[in-house]
N, C-alpha and C positions, 0 to 999 in steps of 0.2 A: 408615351409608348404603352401598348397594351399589353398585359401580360402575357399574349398569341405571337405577340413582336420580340419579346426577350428571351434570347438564346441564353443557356447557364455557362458557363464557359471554369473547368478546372485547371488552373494555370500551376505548373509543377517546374518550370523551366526558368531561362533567361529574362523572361517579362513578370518575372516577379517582382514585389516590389522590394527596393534596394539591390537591385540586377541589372546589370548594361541595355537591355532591352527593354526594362518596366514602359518607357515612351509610349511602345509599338501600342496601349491598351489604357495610358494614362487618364483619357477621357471617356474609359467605361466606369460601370460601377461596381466598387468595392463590394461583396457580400458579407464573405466572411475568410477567417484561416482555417480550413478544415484539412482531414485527410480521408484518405479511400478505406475502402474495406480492405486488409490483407490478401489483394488482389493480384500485384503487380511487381514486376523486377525491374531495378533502374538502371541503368548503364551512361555509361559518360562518351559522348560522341566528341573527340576527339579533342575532350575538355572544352568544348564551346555551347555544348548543349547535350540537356537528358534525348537517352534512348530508352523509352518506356512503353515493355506491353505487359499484358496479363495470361497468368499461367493457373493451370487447375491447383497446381501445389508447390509451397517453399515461396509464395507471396510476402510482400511485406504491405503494410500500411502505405501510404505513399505522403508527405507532410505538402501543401500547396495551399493555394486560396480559390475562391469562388468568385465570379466576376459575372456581372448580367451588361449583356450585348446588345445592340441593336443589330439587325442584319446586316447594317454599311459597316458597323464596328466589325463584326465577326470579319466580315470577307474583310476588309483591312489585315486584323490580325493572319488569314491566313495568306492572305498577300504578300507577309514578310515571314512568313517561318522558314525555316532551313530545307535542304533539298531533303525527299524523302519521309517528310512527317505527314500523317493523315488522320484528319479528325475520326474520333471513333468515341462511342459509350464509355466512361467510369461510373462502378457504383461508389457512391459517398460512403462513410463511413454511418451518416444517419439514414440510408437506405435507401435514399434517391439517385439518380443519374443524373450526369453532367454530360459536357463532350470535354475531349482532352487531346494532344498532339500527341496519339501513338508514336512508332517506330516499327518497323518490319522486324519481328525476330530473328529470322531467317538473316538479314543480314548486320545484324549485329554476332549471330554466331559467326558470320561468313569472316569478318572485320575483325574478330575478336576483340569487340570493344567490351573495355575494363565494366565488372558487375561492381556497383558502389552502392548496390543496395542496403551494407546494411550500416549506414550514414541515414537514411530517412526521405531524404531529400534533398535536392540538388542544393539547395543552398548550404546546406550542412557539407557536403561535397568541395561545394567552391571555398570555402572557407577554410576547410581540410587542407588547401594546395595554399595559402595564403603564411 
């Protein structure tokens, strides 16, 4: 695979790994555990998965890992994500860009789905309910 071929993919959700979903991605490649730049607000959809977008202020760090894709991988993974999530830009915390599973703000205001941002990250979230 060329490096023209490798999508970066910032996993923040259920396909983490030690997460009910890790499967959906288990045969891409691990990069690293990084986090975002103080970008983003997390929100808990309906405790089955993050709802995360990014706001000019009151951002937090976001905790996730890095995964490199091939374009059947990618479209796989977005084959199985939840109704409503859409691939969008995150900046890394070392200054690069990734894609990552947004969420509409608009309707997580709408939903009033619970802010658990300041847990870090969904896994810290899931564990929280445990």
């Amino acid at each position: 695979m060329s490096d023209s071929e490798i999508i970066r993919v910032f996993i923040c959700g259920s396909a983490l790994r030690g997460q009910p979903d890790h499967g959906t991605i288990a045969d891409t490649e691990f990069l690293q555990a990084i986090k975002t730049q103080p970008l983003y607000r997390l929100h808990s959809v309906n405790d089955q998965h993050p709802g995360v977008y990014a706001v000019e202020t009151g951002g937090i760090a976001l905790a996730g890992e890095l995964y490199a894709m091939t374009p059947a991988q990618y479209d796989h993974l977005l084959a199985n994500e939840p109704p409503n999530l859409y691939p969008g830009p995150v900046r890394l915390e070392d200054g690069s860009e990734a894609i990552a599973m947004l969420y509409p703000q608009a309707l997580i205001e709408e939903q009033q789905f619970p802010d658990v941002s300041e847990l870090g990250s969904w896994a810290a979230y899931k564990a929280s309910l445990a």
